[in-house]
Backbone as numpy.savetxt, mean C-alpha at the origin, in Angstrom:
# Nx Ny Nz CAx CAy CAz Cx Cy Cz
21.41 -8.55 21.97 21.26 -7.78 20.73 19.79 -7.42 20.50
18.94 -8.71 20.49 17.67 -8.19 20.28 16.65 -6.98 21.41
17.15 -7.68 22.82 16.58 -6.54 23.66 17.35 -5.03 23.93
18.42 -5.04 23.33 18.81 -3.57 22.63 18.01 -2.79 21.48
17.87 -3.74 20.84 16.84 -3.57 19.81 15.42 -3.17 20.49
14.78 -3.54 21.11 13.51 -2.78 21.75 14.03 -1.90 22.85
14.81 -1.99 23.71 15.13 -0.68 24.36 15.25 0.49 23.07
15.97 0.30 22.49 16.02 1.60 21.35 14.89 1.95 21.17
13.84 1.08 20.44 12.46 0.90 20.11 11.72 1.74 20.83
11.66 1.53 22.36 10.48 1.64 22.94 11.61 3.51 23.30
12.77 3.36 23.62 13.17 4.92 23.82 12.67 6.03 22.75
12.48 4.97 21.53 12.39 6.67 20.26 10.82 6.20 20.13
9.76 5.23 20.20 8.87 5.91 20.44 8.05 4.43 21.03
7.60 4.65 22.57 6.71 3.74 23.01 5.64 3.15 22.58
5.01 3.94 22.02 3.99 3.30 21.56 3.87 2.53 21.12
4.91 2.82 19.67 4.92 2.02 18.66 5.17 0.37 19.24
6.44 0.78 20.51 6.95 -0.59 21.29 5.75 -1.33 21.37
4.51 -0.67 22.07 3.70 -1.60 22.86 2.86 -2.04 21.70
2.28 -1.31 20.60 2.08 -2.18 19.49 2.15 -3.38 19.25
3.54 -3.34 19.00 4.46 -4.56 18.42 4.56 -5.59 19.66
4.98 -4.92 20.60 4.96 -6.40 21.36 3.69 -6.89 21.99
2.70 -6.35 21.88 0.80 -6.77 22.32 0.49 -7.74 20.73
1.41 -7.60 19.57 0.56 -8.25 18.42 2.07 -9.18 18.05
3.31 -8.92 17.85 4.27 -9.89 17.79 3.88 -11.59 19.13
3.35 -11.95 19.03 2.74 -13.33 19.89 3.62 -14.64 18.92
4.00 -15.74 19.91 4.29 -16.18 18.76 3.40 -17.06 17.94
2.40 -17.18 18.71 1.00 -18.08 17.83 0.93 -16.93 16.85
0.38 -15.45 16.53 -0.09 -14.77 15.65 1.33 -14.92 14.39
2.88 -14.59 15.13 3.78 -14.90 13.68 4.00 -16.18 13.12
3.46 -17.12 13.78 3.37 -18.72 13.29 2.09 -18.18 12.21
1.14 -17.79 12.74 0.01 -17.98 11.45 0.42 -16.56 10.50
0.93 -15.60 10.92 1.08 -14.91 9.74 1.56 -15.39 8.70
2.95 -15.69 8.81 3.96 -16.25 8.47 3.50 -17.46 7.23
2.89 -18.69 7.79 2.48 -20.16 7.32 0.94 -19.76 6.58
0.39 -18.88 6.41 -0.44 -17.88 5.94 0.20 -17.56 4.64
0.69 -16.84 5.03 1.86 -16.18 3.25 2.39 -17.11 2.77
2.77 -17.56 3.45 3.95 -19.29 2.48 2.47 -20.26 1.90
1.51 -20.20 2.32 0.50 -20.89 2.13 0.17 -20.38 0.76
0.20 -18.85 0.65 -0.60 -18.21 -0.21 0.20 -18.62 -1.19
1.25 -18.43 -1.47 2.48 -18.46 -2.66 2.67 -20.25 -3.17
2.41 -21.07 -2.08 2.51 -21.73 -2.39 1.07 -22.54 -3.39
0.29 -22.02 -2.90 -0.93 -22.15 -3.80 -1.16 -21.54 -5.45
-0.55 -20.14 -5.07 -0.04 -19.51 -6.45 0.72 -20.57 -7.39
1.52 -20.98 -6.67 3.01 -21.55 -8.10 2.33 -22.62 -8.41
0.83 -23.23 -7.06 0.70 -24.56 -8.19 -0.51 -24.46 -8.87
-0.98 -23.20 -8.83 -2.17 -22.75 -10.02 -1.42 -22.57 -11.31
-0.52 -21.85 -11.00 0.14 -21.01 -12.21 1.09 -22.93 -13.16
1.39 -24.02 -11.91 2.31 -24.76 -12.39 1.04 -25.93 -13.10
0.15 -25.71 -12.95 -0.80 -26.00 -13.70 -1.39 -26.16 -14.82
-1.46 -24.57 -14.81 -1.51 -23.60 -16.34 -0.37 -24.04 -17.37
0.66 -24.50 -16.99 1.92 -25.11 -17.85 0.96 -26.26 -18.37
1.16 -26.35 -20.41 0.85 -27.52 -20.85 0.94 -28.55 -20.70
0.17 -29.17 -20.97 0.95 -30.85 -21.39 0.49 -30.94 -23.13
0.18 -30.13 -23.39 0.14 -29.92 -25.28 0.17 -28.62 -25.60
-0.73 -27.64 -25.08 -0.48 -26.07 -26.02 -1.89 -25.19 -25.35
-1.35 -24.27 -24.71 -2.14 -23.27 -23.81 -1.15 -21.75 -24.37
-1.20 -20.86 -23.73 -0.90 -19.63 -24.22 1.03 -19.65 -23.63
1.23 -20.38 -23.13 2.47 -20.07 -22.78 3.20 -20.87 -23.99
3.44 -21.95 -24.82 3.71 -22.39 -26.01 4.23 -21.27 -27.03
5.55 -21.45 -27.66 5.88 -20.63 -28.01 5.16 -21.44 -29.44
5.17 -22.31 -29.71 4.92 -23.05 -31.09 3.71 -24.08 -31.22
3.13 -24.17 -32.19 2.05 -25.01 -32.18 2.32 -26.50 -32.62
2.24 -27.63 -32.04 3.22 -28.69 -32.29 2.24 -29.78 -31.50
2.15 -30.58 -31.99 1.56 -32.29 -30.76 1.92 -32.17 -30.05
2.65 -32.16 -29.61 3.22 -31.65 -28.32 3.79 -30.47 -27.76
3.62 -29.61 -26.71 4.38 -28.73 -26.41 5.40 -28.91 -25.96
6.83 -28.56 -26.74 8.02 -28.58 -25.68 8.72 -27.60 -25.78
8.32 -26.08 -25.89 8.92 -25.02 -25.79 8.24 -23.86 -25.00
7.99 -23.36 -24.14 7.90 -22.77 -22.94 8.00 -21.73 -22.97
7.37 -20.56 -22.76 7.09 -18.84 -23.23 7.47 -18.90 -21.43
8.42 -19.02 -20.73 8.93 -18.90 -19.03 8.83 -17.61 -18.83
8.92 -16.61 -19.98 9.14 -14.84 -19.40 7.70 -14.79 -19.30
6.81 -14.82 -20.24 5.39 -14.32 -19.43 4.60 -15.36 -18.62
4.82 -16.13 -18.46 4.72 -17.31 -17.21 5.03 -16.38 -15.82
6.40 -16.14 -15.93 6.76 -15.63 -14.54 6.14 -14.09 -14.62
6.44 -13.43 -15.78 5.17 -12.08 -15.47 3.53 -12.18 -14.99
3.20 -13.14 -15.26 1.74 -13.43 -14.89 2.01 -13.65 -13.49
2.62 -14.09 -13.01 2.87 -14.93 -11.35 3.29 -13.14 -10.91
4.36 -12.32 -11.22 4.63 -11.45 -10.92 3.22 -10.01 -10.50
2.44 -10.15 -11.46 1.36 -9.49 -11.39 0.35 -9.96 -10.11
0.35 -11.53 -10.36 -0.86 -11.94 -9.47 -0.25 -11.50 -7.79
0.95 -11.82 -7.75 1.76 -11.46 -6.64 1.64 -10.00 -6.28
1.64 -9.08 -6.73 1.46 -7.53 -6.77 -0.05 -7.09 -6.44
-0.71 -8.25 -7.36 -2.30 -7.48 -6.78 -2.59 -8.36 -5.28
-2.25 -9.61 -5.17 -2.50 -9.98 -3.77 -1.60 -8.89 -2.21
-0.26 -8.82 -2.68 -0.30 -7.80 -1.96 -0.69 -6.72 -1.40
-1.17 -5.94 -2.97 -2.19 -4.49 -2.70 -3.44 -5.07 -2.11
-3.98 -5.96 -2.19 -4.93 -6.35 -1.29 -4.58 -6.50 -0.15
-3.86 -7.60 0.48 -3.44 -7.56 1.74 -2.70 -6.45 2.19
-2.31 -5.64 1.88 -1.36 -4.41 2.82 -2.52 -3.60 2.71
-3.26 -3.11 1.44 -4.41 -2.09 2.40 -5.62 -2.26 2.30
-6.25 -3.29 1.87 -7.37 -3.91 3.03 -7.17 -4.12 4.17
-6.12 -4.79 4.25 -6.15 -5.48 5.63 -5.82 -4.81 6.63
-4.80 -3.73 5.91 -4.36 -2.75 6.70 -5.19 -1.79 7.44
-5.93 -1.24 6.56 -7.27 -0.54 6.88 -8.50 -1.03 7.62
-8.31 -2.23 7.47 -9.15 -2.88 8.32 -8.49 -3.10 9.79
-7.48 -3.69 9.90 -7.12 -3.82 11.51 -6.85 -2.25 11.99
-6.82 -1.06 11.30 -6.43 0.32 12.04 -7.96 0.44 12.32
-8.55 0.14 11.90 -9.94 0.80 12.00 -10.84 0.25 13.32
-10.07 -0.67 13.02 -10.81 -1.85 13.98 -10.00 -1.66 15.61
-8.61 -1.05 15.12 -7.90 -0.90 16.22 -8.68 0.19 17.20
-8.64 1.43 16.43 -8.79 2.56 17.12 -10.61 2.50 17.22
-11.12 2.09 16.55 -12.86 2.00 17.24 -12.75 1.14 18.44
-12.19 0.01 18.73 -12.05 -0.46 19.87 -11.30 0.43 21.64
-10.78 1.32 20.72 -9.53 2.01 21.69 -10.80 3.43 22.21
-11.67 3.77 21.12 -12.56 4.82 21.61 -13.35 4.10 22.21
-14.19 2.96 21.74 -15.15 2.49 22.63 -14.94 2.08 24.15
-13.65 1.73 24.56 -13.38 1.24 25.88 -12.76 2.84 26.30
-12.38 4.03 26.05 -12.32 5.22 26.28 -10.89 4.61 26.64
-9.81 3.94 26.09 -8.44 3.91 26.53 -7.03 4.93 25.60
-8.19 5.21 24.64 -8.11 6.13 23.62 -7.75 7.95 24.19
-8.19 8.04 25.19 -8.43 9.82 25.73 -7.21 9.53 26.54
-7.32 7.95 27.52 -6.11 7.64 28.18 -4.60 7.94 27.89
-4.54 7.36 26.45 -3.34 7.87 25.66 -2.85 9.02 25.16
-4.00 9.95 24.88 -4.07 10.97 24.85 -3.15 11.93 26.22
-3.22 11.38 27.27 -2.69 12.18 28.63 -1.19 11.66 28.26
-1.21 11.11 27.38 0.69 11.01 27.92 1.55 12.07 27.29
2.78 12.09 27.74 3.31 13.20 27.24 3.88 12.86 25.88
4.04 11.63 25.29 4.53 11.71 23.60 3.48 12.65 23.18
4.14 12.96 21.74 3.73 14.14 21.03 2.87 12.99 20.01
1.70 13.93 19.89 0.70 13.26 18.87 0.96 12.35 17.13
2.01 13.07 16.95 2.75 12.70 15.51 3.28 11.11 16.31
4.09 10.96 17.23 4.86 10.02 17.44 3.65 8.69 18.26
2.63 8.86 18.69 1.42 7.91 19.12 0.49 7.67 17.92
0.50 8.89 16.73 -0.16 7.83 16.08 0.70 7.19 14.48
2.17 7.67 14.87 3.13 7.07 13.71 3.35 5.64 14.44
3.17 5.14 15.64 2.87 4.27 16.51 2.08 3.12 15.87
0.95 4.02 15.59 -0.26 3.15 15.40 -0.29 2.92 13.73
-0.13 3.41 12.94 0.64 3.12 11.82 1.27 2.42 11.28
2.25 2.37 12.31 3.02 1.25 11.68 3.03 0.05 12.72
2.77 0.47 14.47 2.52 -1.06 15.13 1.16 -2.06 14.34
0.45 -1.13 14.43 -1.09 -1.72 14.39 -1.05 -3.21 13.47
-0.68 -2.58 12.11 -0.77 -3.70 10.95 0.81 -4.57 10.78
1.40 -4.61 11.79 2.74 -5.09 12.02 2.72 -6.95 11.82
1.75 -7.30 11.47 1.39 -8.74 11.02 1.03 -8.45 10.33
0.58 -7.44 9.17 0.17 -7.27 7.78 1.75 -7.25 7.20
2.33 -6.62 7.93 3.80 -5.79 7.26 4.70 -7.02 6.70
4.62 -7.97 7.99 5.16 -9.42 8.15 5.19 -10.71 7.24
3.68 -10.58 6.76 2.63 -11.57 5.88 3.87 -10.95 4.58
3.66 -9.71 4.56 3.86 -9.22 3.36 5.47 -9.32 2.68
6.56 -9.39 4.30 7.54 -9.28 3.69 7.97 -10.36 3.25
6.99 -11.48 3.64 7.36 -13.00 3.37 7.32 -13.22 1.84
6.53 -12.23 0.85 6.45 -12.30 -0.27 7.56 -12.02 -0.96
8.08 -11.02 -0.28 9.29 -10.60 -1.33 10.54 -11.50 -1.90
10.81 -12.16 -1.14 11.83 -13.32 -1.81 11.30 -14.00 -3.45
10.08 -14.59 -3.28 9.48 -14.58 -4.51 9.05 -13.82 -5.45
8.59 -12.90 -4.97 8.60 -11.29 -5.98 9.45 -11.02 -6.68
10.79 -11.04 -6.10 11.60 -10.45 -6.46 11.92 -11.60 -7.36
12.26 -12.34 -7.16 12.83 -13.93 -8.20 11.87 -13.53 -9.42
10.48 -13.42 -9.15 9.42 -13.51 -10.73 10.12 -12.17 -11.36
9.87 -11.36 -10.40 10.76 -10.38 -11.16 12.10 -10.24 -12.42
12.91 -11.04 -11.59 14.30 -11.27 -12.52 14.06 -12.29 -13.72
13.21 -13.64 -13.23 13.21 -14.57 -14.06 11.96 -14.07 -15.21
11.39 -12.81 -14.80 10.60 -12.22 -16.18 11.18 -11.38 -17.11
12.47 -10.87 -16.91 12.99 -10.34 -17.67 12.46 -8.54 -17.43
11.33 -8.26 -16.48 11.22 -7.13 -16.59 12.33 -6.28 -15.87
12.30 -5.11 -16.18 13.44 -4.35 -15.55 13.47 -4.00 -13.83
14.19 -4.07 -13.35 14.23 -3.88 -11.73 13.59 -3.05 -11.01
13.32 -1.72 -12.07 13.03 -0.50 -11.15 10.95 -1.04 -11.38
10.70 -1.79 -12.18 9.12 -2.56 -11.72 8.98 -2.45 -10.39
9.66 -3.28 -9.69 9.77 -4.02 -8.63 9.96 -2.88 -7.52
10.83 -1.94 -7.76 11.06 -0.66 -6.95 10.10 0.36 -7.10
9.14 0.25 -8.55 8.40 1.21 -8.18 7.44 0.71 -8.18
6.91 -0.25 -8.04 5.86 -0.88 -6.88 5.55 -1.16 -5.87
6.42 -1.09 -5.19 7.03 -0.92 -3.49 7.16 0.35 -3.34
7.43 1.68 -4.01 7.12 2.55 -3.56 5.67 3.37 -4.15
5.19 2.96 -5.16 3.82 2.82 -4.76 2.97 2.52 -3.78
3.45 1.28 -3.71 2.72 0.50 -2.35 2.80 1.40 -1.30
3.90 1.78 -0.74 3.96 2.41 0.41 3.24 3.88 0.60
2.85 4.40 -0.54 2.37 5.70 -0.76 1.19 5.72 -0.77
0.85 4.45 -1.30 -1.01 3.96 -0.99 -0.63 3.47 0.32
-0.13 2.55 1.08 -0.65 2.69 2.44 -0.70 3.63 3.29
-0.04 4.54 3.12 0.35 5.80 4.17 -1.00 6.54 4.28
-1.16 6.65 2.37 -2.25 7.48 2.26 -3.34 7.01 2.88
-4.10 5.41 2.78 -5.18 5.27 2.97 -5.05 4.66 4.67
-3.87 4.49 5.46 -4.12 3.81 6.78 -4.05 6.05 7.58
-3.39 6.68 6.56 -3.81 8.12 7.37 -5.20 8.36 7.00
-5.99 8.33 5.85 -7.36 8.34 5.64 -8.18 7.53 6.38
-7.74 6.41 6.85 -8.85 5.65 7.36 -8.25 6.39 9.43
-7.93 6.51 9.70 -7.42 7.25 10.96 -8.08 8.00 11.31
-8.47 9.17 9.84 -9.28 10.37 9.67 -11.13 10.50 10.26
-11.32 9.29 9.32 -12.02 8.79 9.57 -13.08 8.32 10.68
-11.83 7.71 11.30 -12.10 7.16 12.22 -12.27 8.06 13.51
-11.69 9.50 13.45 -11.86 10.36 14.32 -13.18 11.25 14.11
-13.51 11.35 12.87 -14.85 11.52 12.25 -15.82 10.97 12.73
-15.72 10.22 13.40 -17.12 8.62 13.54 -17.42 7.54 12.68
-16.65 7.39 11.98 -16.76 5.97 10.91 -15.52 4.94 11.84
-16.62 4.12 12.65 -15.76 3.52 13.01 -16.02 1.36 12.37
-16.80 1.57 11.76 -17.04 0.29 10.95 -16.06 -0.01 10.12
-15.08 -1.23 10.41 -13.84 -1.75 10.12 -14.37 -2.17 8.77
-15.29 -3.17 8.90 -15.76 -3.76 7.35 -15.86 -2.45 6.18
-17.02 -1.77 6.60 -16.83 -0.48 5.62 -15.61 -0.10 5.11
-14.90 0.18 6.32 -13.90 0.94 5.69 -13.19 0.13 4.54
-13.06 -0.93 5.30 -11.98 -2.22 4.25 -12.45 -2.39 3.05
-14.30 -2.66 2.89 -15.39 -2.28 1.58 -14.92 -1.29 0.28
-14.93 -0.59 1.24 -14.60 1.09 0.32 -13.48 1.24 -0.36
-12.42 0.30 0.63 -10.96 0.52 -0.07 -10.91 -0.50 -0.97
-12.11 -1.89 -0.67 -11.79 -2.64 -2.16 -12.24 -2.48 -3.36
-13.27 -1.43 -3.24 -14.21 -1.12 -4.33 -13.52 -0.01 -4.81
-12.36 0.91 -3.70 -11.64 2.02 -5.23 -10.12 1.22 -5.79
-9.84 -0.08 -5.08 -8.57 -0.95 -5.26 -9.23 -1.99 -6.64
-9.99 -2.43 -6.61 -10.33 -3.33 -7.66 -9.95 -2.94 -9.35
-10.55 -1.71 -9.65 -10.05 -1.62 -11.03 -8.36 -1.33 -10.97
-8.25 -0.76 -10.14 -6.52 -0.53 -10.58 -5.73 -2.44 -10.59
-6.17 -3.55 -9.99 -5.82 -4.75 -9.96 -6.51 -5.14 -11.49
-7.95 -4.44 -11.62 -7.75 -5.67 -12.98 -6.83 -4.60 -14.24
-7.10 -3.77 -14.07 -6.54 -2.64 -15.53 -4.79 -3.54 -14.96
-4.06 -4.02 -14.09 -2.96 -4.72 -13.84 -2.98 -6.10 -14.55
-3.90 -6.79 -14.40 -4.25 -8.26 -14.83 -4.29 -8.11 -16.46
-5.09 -6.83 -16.49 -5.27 -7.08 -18.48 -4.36 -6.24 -19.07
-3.68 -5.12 -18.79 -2.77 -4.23 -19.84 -1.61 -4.34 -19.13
-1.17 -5.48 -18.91 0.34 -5.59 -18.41 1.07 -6.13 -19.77
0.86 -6.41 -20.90 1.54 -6.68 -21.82 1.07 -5.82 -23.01
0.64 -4.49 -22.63 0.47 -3.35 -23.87 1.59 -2.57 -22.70
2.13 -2.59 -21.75 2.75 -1.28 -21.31 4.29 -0.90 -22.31
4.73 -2.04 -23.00 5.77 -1.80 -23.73 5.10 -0.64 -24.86
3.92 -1.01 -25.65 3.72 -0.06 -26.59 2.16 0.98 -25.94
2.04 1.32 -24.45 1.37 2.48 -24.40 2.86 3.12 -24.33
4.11 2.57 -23.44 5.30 3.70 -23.55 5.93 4.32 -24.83
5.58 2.94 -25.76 6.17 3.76 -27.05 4.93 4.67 -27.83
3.65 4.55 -27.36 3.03 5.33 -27.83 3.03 7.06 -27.01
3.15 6.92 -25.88 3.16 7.81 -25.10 4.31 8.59 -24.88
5.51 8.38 -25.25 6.80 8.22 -24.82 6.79 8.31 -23.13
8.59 8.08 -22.62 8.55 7.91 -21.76 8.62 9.43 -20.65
9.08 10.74 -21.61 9.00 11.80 -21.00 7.44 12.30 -20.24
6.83 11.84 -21.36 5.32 12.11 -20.93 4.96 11.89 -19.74
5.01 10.11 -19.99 4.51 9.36 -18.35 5.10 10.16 -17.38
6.44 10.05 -17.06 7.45 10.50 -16.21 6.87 11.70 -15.45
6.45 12.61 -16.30 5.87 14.14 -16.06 4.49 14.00 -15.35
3.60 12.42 -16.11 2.53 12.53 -15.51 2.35 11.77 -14.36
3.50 11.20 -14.04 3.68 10.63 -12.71 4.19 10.82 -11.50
5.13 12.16 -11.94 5.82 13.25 -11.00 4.23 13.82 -10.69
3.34 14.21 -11.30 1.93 15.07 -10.91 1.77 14.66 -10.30
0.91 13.11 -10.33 0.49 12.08 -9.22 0.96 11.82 -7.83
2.39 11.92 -8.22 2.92 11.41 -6.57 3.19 12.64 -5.71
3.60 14.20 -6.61 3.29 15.14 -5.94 1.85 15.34 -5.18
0.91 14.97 -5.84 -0.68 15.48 -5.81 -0.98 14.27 -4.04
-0.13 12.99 -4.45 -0.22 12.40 -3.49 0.36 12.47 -2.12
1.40 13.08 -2.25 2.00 14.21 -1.19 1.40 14.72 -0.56
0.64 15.75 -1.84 0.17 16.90 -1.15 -1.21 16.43 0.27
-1.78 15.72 -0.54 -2.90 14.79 0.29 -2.27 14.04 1.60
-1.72 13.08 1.39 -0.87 12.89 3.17 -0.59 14.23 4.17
0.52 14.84 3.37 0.57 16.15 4.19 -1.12 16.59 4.93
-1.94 16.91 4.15 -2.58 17.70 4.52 -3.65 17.08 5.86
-3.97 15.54 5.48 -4.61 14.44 5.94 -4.03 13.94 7.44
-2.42 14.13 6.98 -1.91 14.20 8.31 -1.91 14.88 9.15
-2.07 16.46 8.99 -2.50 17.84 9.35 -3.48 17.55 10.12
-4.34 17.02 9.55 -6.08 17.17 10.25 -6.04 15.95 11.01
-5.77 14.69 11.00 -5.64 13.50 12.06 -4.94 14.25 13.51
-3.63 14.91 13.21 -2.61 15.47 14.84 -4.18 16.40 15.15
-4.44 17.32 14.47 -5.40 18.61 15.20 -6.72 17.40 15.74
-7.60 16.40 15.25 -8.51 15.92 15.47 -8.00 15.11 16.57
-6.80 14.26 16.90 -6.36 13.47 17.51 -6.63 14.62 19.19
-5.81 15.49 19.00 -5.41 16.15 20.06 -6.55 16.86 20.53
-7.33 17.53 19.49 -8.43 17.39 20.67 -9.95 17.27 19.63
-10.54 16.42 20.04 -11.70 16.01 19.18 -12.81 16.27 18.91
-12.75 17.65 19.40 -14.25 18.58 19.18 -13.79 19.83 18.32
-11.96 19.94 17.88 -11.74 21.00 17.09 -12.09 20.84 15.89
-12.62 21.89 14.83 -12.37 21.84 13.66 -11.20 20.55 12.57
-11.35 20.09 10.94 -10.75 19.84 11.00 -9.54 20.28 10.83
-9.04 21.55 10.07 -8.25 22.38 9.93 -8.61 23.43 10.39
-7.69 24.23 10.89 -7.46 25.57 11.63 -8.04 26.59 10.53
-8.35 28.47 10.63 -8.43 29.10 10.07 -7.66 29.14 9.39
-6.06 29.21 9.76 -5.14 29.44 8.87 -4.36 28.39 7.74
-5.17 27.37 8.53 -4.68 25.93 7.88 -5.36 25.74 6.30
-6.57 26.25 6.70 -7.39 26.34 5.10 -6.89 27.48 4.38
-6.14 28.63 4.50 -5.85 29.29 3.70 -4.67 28.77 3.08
-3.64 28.19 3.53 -2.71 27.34 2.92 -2.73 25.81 2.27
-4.42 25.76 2.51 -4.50 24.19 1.78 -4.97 24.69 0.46
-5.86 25.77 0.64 -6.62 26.29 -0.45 -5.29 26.62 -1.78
-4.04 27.68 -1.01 -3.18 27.89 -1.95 -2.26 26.56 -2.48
-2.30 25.86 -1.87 -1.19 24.56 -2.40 -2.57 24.14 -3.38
-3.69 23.51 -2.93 -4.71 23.35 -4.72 -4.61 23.76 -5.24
-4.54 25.26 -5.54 -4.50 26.58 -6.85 -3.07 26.08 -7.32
-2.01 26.30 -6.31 -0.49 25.70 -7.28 -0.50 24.67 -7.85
-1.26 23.41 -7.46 -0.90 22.15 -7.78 -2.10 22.02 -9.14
-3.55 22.75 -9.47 -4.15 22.81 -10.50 -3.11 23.99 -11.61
-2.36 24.85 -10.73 -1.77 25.95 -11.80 -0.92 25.02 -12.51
-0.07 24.11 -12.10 1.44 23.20 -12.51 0.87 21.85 -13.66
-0.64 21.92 -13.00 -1.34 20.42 -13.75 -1.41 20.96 -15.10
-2.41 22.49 -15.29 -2.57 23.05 -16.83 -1.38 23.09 -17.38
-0.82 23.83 -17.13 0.61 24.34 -17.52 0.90 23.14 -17.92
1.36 22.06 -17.37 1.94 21.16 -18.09 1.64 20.60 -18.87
-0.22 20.14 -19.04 -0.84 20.02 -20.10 -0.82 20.67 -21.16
-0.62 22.07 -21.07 -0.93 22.72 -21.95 0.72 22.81 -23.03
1.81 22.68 -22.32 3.16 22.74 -22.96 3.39 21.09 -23.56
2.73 20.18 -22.89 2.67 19.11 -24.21 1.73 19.17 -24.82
0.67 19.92 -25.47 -0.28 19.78 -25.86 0.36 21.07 -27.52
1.19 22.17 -26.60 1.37 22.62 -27.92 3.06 22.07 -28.38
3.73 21.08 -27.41 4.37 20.44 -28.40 3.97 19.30 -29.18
């Protein structure tokens, strides 16, 4: 069953095969693995800590003793800390081992090597994408069993949990295709790159840490049509950026002295900005005069 499973693998796209099986080792999934269970397990006994033995913020009542237990934002706090350690580990880390991957792959020139084969450029570096950080992916899915539990036992609603995972995935795409970009650019300093991504990742983790218990009343201040509208912008706008990012990685990949977009490529990036600033006013402007 399982070596059906990589025949399939390596038939729809090799690369990706050799990825996975050069970094699947079983010393590296022993430490991924006992790594993440490590991490969580350190979490529950910070957080099992923070539980009184008289009266801290989880106390629903002020009493000599505490014996009543605020458990929903207990497990929302654990839920959060869990969410920002992830966004750290999936794209730091992520960004860091691609970066680190492919500067190593140019410096030994095994990089131009790959280049001669006949897969198509989309499918060698959707390869590298998703083989590369395939012990990030791993670390990470070890979290979800507990995620998901803080999740339920916080009482927040499910689609949290779903649309943080597809967040997540929309920031990695974006920033392991940006750092790719990059990297075909000449930034091939792994640390940097990983730097850069923690210094634009940091405020979005703490604005997580401190206004996770105003989001009930920014929604009722904001309503929920609003957000909705201003979050359809975002993930379009974030679209639009992969698309285009991905555009310029296949043309730079394939050959590395071209431009990064074609003549004609900039006349159609130029018009998707003008639509996507025309759709931004407009919409501002129709809640603004309702």
């Amino acid at each position: 069953m399982l070596s059906k499973l990589f025949v399939n693998l390596f038939n729809w796209n090799p690369q990706l095969f050799r990825e996975i099986k050069g970094r699947l080792k079983t010393r590296n999934v022993a430490i991924a693995i006992s790594a993440s269970l490590l991490c969580q397990f350190i979490v529950m006994m910070v957080f099992r800590e923070m539980l009184p033995p008289t009266f801290v913020q989880y106390c629903v009542e002020v009493r000599p003793y505490c014996t009543d237990i605020d458990w929903s934002h207990w497990w929302v706090d654990i839920f959060i800390t869990l969410s920002s350690i992830l966004l750290t580990l999936m794209l730091i880390g992520g960004v860091y081992m691609l970066v680190a991957d492919l500067a190593k792959e140019q410096r030994l020139g095994t990089l131009n090597f790959i280049r001669l084969s006949p897969q198509s450029s989309q499918k060698i570096l959707l390869g590298k994408l998703l083989g590369v950080p395939i012990l990030i992916y791993l670390a990470g899915a070890i979290f979800l069993p507990l995620h998901l539990w803080a999740n339920i036992s916080s009482d927040l609603p499910l689609y949290w949990l779903f649309g943080f995972y597809g967040a997540l995935v929309a920031a990695c795409f974006f920033l392991y295709n940006a750092s790719v970009f990059f990297v075909f650019l000449g930034v091939t300093q792994a640390w940097l790159a990983a730097a850069i991504t923690g210094i634009f990742l940091f405020p979005f983790i703490l604005i997580m840490q401190l206004y996770t218990d105003d989001i009930p009343n920014i929604i009722a201040t904001y309503q929920m049509n609003v957000l909705l509208i201003g979050g359809a912008i975002i993930i379009s706008g974030v679209i639009l950026a992969n698309y285009w990012i991905w555009q310029a990685v296949n043309r730079r990949y394939r050959n590395p002295n071209a431009t990064v977009i074609s003549k004609k490529q900039s006349y159609w990036l130029i018009g998707c900005f003008q639509v996507y600033l025309l759709l931004f006013f407009l919409v501002a402007n129709i809640h603004n005069l309702t």
